[in-house]
BAZA-851813 format. One record per residue: residue in one letter; x, y, z of N, C-alpha, C in turn. Coordinates in pm, whole numbers, padded with zeros to 5 digits, always signed. Example, Ala and Ser with C-alpha at 12.3 -4.5 7.8 and 13.67 -1.06 7.14 Angstrom:
2
A+01319-00569+00780+01230-00450+00780+01320-00330+00780 S+01285-00225+00708+01367-00106+00714+01290+00003+00787 
***
This chain:
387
X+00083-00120+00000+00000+00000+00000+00086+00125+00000 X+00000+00250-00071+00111+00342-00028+00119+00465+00046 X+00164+00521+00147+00125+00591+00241+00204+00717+00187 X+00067+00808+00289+00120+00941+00284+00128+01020+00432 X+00198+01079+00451+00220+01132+00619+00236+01255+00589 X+00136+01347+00658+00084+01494+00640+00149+01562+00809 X+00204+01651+00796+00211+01725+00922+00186+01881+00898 X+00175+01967+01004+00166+02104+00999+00249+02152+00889 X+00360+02169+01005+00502+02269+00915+00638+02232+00938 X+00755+02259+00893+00872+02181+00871+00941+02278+00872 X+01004+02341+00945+01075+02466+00961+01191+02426+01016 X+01323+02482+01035+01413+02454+01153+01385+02518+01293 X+01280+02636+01298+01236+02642+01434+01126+02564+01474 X+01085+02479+01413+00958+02372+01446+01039+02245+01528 X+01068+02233+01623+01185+02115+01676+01082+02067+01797 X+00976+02052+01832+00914+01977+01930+00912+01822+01883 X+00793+01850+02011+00750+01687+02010+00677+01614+01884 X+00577+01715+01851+00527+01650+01694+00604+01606+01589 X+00724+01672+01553+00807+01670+01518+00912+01528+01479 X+00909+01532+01635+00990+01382+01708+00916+01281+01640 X+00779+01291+01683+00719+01141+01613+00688+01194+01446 X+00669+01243+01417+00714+01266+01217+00897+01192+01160 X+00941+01216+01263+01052+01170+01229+01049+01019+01228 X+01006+00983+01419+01026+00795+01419+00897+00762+01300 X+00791+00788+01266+00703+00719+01191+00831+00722+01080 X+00915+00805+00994+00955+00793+00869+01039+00656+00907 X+01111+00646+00977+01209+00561+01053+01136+00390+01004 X+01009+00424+01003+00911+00297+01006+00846+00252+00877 X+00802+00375+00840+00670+00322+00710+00712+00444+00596 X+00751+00376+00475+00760+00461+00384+00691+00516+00333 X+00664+00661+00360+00578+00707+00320+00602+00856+00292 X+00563+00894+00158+00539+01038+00147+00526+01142+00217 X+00577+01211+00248+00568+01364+00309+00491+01490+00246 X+00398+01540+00335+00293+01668+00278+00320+01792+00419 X+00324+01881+00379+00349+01956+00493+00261+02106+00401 X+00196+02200+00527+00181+02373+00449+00282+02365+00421 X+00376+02393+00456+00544+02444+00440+00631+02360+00479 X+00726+02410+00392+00864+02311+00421+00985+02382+00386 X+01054+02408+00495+01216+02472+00492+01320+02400+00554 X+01292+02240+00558+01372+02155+00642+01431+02083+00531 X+01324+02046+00417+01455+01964+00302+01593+02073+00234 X+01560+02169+00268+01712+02258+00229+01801+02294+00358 X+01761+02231+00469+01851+02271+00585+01947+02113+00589 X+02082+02131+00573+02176+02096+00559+02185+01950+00716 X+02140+02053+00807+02116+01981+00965+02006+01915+00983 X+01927+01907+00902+01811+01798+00919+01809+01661+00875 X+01731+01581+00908+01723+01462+00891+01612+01466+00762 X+01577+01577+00700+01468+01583+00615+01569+01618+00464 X+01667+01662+00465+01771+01765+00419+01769+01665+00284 X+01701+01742+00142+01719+01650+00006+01589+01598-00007 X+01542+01573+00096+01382+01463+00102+01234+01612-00020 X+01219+01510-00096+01092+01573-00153+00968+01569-00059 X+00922+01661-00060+00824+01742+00041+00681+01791-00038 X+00580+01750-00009+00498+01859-00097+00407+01971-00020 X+00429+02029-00060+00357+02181-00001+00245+02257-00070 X+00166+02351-00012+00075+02438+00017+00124+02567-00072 X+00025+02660-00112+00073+02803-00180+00151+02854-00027 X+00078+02828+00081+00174+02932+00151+00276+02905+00185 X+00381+02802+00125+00484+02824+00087+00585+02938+00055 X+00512+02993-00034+00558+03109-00100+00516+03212-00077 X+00439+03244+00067+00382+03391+00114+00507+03478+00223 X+00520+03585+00237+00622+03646+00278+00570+03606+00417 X+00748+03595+00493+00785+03557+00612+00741+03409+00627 X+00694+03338+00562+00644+03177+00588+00771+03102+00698 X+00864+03109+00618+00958+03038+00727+00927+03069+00851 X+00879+03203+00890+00898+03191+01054+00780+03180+01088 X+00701+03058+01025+00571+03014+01072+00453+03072+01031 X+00349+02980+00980+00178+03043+00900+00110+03105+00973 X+00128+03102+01103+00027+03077+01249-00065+03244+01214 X+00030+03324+01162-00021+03441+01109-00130+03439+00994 X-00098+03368+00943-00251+03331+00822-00330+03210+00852 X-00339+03251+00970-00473+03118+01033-00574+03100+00930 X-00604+03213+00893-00775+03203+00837-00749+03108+00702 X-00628+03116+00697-00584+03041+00542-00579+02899+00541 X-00528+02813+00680-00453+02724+00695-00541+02616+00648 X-00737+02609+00723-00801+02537+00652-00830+02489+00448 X-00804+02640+00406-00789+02606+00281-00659+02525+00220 X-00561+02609+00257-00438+02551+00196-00425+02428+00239 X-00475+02363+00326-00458+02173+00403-00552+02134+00322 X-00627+02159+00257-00696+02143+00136-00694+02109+00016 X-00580+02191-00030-00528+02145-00160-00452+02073-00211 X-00425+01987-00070-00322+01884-00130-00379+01751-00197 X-00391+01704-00286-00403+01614-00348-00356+01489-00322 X-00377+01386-00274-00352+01286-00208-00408+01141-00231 X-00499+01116-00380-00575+01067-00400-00523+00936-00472 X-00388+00958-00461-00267+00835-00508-00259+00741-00418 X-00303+00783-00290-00236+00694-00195-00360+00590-00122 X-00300+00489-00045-00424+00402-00001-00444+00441+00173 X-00361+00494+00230-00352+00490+00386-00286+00663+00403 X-00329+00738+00457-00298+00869+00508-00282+00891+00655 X-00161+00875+00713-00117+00959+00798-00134+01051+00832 X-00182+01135+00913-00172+01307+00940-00098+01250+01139 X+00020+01376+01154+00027+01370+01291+00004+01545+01254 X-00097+01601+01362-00179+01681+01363-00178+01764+01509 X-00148+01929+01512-00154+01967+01632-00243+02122+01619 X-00272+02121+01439-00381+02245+01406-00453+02177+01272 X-00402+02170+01155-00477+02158+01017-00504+02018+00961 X-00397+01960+01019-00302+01832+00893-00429+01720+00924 X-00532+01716+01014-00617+01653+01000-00729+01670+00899 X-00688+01774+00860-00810+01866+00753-00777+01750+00607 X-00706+01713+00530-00690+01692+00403-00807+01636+00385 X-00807+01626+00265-00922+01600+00232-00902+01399+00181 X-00986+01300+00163-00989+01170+00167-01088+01153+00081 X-01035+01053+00040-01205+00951-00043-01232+00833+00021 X-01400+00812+00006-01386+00672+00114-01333+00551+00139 X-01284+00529+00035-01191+00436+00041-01045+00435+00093 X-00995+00557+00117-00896+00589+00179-00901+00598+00343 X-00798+00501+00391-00800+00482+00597-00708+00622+00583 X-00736+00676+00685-00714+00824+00736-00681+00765+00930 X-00560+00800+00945-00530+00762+01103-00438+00864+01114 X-00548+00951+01206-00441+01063+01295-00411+01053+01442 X-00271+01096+01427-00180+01085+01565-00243+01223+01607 X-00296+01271+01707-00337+01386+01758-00239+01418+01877 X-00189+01571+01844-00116+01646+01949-00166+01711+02041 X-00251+01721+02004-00364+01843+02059-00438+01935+01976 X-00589+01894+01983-00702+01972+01898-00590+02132+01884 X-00657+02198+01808-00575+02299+01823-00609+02403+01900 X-00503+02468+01985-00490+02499+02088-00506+02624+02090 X-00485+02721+01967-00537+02864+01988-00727+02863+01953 X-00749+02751+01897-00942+02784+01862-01001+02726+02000 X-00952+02650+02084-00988+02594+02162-01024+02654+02337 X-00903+02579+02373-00830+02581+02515-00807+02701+02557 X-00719+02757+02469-00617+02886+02466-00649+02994+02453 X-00773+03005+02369-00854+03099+02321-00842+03232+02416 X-00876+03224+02508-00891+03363+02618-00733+03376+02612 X-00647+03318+02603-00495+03331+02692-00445+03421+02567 X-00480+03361+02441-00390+03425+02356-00421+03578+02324 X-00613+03577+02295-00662+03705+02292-00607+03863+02380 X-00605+03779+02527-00598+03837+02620-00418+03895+02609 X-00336+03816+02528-00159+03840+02509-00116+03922+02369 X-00249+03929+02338-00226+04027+02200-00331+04124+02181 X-00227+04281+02201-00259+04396+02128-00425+04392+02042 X-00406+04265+01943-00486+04280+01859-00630+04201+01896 X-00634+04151+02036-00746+04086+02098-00865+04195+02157 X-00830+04314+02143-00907+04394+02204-00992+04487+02057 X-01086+04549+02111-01168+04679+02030-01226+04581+01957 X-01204+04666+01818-01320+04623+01671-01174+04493+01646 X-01089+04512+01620-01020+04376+01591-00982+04272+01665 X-01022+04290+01793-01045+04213+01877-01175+04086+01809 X-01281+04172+01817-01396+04150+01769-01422+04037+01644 X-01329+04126+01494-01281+04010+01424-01220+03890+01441 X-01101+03880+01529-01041+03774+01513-01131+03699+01610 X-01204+03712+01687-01280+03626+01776-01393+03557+01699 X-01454+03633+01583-01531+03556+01437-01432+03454+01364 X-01297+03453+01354-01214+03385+01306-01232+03274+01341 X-01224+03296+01489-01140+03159+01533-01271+03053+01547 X-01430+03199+01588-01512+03086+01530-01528+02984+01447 X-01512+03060+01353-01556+02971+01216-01435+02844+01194 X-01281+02865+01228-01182+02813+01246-01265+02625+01315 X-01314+02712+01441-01363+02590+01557-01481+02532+01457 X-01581+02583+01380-01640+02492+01319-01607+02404+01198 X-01505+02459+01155-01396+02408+01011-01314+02284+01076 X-01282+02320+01241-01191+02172+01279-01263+02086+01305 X-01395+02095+01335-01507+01994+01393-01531+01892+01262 X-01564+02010+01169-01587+01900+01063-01461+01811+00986 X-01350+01898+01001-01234+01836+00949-01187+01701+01083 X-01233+01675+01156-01255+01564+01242-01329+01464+01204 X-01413+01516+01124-01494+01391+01103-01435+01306+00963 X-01277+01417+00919-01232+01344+00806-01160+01210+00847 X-01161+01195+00976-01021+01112+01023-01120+00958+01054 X-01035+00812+01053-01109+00743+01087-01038+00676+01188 X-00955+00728+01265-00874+00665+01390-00833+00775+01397 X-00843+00785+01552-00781+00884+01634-00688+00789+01720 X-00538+00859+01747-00454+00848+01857-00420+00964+01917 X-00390+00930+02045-00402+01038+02110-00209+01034+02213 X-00150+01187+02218-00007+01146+02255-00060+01133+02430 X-00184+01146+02495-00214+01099+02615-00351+01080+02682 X-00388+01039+02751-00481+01053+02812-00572+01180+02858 X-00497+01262+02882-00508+01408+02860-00590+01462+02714 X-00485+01449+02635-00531+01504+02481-00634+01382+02506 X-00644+01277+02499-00760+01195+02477-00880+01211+02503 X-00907+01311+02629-01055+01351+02733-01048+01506+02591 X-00974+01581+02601-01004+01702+02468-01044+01661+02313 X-00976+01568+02270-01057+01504+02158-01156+01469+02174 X-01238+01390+02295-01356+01422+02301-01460+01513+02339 X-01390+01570+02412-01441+01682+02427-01497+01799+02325 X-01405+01808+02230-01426+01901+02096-01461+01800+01947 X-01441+01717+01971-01498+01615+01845-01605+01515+01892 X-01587+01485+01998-01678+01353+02018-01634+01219+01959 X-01470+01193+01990-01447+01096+01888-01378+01005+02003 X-01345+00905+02035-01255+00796+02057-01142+00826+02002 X-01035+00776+02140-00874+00772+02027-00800+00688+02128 X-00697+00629+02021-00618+00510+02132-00509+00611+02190 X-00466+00565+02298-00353+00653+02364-00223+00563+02325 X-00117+00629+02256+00007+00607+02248+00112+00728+02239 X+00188+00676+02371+00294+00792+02411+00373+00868+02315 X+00423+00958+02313+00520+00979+02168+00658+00952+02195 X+00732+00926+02162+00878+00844+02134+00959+00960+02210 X+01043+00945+02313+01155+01015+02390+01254+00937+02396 X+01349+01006+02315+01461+00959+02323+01589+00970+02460 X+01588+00846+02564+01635+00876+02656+01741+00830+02665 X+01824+00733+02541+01972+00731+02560+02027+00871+02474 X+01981+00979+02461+02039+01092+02442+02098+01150+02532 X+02034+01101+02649+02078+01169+02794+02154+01063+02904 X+02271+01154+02930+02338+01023+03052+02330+01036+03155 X+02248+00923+03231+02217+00921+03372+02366+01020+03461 X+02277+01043+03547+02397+01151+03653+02324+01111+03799 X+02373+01013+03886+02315+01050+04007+02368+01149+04120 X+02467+01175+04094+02513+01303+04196+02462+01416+04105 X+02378+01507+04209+02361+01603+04119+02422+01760+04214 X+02409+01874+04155+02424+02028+04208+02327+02042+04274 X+02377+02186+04322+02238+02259+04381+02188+02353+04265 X+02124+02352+04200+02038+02428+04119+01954+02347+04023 X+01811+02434+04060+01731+02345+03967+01737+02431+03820 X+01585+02368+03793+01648+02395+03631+01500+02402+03549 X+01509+02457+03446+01350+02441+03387+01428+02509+03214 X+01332+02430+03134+01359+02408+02981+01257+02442+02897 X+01213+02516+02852+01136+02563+02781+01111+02710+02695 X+01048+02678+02562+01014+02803+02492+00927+02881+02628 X+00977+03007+02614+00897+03112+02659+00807+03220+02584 X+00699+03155+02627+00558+03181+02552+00463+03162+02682 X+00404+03237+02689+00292+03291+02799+00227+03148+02881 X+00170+03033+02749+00121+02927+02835+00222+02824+02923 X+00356+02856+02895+00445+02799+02932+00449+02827+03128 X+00418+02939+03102+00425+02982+03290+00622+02978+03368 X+00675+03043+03280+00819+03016+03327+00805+03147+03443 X+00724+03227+03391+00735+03395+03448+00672+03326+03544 X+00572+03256+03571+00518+03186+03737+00660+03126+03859 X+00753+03010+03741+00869+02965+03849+00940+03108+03853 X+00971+03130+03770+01084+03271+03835+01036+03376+03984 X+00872+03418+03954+00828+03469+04073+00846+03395+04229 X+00798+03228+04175+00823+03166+04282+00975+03148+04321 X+01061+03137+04236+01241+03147+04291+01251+03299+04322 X+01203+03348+04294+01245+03536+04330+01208+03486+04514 X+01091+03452+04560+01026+03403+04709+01132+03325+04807 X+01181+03213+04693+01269+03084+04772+01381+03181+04756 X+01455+03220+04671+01589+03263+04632+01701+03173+04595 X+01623+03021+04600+01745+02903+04581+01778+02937+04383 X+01893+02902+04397+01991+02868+04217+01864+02812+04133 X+01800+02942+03999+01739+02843+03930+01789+02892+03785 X+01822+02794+03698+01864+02833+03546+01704+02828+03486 X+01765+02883+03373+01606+02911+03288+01706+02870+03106 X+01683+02782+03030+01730+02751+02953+01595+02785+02857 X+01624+02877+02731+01502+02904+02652+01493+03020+02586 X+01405+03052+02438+01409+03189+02399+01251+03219+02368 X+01224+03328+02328+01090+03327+02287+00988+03453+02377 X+00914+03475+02315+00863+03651+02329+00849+03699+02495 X+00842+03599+02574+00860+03657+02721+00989+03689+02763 X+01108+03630+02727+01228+03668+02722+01263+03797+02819 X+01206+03884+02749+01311+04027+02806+01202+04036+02938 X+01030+04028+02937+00978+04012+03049+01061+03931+03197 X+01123+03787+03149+01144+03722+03247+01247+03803+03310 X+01351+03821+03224+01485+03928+03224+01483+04046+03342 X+01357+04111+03325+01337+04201+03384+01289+04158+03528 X+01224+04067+03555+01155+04055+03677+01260+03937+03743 X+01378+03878+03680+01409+03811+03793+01480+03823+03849 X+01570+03830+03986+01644+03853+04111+01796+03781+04052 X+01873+03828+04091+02032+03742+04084+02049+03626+04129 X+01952+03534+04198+01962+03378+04215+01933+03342+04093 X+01847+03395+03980+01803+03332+03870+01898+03372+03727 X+01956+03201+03690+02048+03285+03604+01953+03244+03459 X+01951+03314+03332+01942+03351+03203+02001+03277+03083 X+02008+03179+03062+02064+03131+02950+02029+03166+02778 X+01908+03189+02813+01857+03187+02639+01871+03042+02616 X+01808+03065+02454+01861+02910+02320+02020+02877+02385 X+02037+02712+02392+02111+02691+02388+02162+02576+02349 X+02269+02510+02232+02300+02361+02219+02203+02242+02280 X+02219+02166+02192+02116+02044+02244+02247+01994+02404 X+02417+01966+02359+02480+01942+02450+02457+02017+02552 X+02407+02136+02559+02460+02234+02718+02357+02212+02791 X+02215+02170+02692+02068+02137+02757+02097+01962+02816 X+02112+01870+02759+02145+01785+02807+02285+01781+02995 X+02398+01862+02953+02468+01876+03070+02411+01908+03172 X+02274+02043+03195+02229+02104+03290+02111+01986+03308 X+02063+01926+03241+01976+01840+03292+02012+01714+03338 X+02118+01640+03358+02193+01595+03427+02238+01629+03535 X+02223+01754+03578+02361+01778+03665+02227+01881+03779 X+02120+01909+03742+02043+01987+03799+01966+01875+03962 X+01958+01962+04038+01865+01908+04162+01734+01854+04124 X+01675+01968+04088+01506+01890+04054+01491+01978+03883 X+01413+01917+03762+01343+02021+03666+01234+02080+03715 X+01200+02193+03697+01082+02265+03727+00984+02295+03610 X+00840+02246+03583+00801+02237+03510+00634+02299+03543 X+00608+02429+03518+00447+02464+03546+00324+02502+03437 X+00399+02457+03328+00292+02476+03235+00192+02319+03262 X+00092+02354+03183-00051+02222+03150-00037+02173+03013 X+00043+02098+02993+00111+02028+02855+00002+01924+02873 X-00021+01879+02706-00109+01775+02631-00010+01614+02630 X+00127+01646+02674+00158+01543+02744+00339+01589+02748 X+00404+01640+02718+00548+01716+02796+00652+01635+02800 X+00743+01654+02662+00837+01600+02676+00998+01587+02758 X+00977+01724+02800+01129+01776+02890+01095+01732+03022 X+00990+01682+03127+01006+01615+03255+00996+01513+03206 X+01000+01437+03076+01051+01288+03017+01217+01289+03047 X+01234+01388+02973+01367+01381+02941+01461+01420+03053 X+01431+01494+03169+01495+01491+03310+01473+01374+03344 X+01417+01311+03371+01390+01197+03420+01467+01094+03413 X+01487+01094+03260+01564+00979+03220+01760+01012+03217 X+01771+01120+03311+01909+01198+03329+01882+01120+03477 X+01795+01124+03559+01782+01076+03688+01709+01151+03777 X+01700+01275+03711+01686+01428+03751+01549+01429+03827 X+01510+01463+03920+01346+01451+03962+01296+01544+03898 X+01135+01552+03878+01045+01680+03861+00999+01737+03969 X+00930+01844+03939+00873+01908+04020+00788+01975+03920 X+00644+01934+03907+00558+01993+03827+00417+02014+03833 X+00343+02101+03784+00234+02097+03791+00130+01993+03794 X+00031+01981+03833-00026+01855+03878-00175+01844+03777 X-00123+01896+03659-00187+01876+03523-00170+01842+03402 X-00277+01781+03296-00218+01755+03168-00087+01621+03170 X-00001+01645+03114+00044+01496+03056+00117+01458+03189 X+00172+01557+03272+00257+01545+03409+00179+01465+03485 X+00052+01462+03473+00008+01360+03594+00033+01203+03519 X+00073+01199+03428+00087+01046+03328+00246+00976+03370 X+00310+01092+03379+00460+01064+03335+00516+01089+03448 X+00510+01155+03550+00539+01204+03680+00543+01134+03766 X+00566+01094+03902+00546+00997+04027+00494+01061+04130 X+00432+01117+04156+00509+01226+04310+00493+01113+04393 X+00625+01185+04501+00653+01065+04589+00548+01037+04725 X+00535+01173+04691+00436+01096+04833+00315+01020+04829 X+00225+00988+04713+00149+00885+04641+00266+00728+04594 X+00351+00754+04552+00446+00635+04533+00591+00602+04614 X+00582+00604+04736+00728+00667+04846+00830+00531+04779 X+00770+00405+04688+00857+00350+04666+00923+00375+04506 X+00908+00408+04445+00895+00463+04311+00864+00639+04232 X+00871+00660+04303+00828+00826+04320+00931+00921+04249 X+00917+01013+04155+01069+01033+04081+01006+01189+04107 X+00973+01245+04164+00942+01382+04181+00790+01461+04253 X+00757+01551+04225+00653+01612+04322+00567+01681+04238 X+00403+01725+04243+00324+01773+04151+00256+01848+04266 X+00243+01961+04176+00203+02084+04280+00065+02117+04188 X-00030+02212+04260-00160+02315+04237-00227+02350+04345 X-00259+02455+04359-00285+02548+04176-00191+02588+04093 X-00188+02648+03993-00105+02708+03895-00066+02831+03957 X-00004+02873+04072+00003+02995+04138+00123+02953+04155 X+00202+03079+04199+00399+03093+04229+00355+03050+04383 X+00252+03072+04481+00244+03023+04601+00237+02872+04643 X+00184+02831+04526+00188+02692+04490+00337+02570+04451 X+00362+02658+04362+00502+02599+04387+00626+02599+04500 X+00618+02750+04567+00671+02743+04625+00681+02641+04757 X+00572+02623+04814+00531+02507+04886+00558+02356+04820 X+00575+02393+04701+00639+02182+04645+00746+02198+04641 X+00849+02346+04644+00965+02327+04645+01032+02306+04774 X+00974+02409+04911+01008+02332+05002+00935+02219+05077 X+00871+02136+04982+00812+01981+05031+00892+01916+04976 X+00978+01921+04873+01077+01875+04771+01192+01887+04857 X+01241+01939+04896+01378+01967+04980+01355+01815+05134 X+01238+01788+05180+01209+01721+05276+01203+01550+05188 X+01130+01618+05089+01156+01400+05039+01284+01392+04947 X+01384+01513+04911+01435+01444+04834+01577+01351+04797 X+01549+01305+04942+01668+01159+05038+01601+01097+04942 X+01502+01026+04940+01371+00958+04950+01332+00913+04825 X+01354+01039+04684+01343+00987+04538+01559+00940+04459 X+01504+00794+04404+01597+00715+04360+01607+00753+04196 X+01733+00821+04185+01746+00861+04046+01730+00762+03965 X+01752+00648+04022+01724+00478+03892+01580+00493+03881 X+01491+00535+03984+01335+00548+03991+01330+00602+03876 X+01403+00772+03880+01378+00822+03751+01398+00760+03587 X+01478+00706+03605+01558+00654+03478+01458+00573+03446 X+01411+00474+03544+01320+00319+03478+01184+00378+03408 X+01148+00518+03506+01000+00554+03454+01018+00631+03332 X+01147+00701+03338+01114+00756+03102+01113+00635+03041 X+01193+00507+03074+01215+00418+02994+01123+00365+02976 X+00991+00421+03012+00855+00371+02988+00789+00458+02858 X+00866+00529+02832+00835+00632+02682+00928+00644+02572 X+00955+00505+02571+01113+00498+02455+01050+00495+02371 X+01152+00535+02235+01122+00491+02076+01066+00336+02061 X+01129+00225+02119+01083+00105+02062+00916+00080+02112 X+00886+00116+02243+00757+00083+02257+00680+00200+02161 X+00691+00308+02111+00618+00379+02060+00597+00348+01958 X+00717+00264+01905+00682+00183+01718+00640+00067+01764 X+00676-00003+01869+00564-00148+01849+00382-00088+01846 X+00389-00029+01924+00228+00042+01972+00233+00081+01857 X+00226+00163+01781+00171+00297+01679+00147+00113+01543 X+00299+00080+01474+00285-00002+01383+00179-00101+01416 X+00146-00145+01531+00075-00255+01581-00068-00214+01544 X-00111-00063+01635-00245-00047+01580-00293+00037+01451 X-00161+00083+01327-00188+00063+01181-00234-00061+01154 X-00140-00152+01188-00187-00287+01105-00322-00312+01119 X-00371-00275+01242-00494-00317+01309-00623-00250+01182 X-00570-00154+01203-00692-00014+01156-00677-00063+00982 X-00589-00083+00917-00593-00138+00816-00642-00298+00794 X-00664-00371+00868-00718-00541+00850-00869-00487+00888 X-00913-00369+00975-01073-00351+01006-01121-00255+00939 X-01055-00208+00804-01102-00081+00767-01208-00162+00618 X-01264-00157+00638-01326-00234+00472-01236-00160+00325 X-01231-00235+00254-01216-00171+00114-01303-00157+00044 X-01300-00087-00074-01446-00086-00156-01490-00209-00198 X-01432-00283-00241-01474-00405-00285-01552-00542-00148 X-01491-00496-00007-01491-00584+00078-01640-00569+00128 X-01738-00702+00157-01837-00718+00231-01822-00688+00343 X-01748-00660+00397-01761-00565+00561-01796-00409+00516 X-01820-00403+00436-01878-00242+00429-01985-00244+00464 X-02100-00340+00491-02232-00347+00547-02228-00350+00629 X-02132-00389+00724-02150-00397+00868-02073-00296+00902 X-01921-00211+00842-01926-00124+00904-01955-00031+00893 X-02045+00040+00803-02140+00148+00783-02297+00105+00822 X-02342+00040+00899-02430-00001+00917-02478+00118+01037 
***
């Protein structure tokens, strides 16, 4: 059969988790690549670098490289026009459009879901409320946008005929906004990237783009309170905000090497983690350094997390709420009292519960599946499963 695998966008600043699993699926099933955009088969440093790509007009609209997110109103059309009618099995891993393409019925459609998308949704108030342009008469407009956006993804849901979900989390929001079922399979963390460290420093540590839902400006308030050593590894539009508000215990790194991110997460006391992730790959990836968490007690962290005082034998870190700097501060000094108590091997065994190999036995296992139960046109199970 021949497959096609659709994602958002392909940028060299696009480096998450969706990402990660676009990559292990290629690793697996040969299959075609469709993206809006693509600026990764000419980047020299990619693993995409040479690979034919097919793309969207907005390709070619000014500033594209540094992301469509600006021509929202577009994104449903242009996921549209891709033509795809060659193939027998369609892939989409999906975290805004790539579920949109369009299918014929005879074509199995199985999307990996990242999360419904997160500015028509969830986010909606957070983002309005972080941009200039959320207020007055254009306030007004873009809030008709994102309407019509939310009724364009509903129906572009109903293009898909398997949902997966990267957690249990995203799994309760897919139904929530579609009404659909989806199997839960973790997304692939690569944890021999990172080398266990059980002696660690005194300073914790936290990893992330800084962007408003992230809540880094929450830990910094709360370390401004404690005053203990905290690094902040990360770039992105809160930046000069954090800059400004935090005290000389908190040091500033910006972007930095995948090596210098790996060293500090090794070598750090606890990661600090307070955003509500759809399932969060960087308290994976401390983890599997030995490193404990310390995180919010929402979204994918309650999946991947231990806190010790629910598991005192297995316990690889601590989960705090509310989402308040008063909140953390209280798990950080509850964290200082258990943390004789959490076993960096604890940490290590529980990422090794989100490796690449279980994520391709799971994912390949339930393709095969979805393809032996999907009828073909020709097959007498089309009565029973359109029945």
């Amino acid at each position: 059969m021949k497959y096609a695998l659709v994602h958002e966008w392909l940028t060299p600043k696009a480096t998450g988790g969706s990402e990660l699993v676009v990559r292990e699926i290629l690793r697996h099933i040969d299959a075609d690549l469709y993206a809006l955009i693509d600026f990764e088969s000419v980047n020299p440093q990619s693993y995409l670098y040479g690979r034919k790509i097919g793309t969207t007009f907005l390709q070619h609209f000014p500033l594209a490289r540094n992301g469509v997110q600006k021509y929202l109103p577009l994104l449903p059309l242009a996921i549209e026009q891709l033509d795809l009618r060659q193939y027998d099995v369609i892939l989409s891993s999906s975290h805004a459009v790539a579920k949109g393409v369009l299918v014929n019925p005879d074509q199995l459609h199985i999307c990996y879901c990242h999360t419904p998308m997160r500015y028509a949704w969830d986010l909606t108030f957070d983002y309005l409320n972080a941009s200039r342009l959320g207020r007055g008469l254009p306030g007004t407009f873009i809030r008709y946008i994102l309407h019509r956006v939310r009724q364009w993804d509903v129906i572009a849901a109903n293009r898909v005929d398997y949902f997966i979900a990267n957690s249990y989390h995203t799994a309760r929001r897919i139904w929530r906004c579609y009404r659909r079922q989806a199997k839960v399979i973790y997304p692939p963390v690569n944890c021999d990237r990172f080398s266990f460290q059980a002696q660690k420093e005194d300073f914790y540590l936290t990893v992330s783009r800084l962007v408003s839902y992230k809540k880094v400006s929450l830990i910094v308030e709360a370390f401004n309170q404690l005053g203990y050593p905290l690094v902040i590894i990360g770039d992105g539009p809160e930046l000069r905000r954090i800059r400004q508000i935090a005290k000389p215990n908190i040091q500033i790194l910006g972007a930095q090497p995948n090596e210098v991110v790996e060293q500090y997460m090794a070598n750090a006391k606890a990661f600090v983690y307070a955003a509500c992730e759809d399932f969060g790959i960087a308290p994976v990836e401390a983890q599997a350094c030995g490193t404990p968490v310390i995180a919010y007690g929402e979204g994918g962290a309650l999946e991947t997390v231990l806190d010790i005082r629910q598991f005192p034998e297995t316990g690889t870190g601590l989960l705090f709420s509310p989402q308040i700097p008063e909140a953390l501060v209280k798990a950080v000094e509850t964290f200082c009292q258990f943390q004789g108590q959490i076993n960096p091997e604890s940490c290590r065994t529980r990422a090794a519960n989100f490796s690449p190999k279980i994520f391709e036995t799971s994912y390949l296992a339930f393709i095969e599946d979805c393809c032996q139960n999907f009828p073909s046109k020709d097959s007498d199970k089309n009565c029973d499963f359109f029945r």
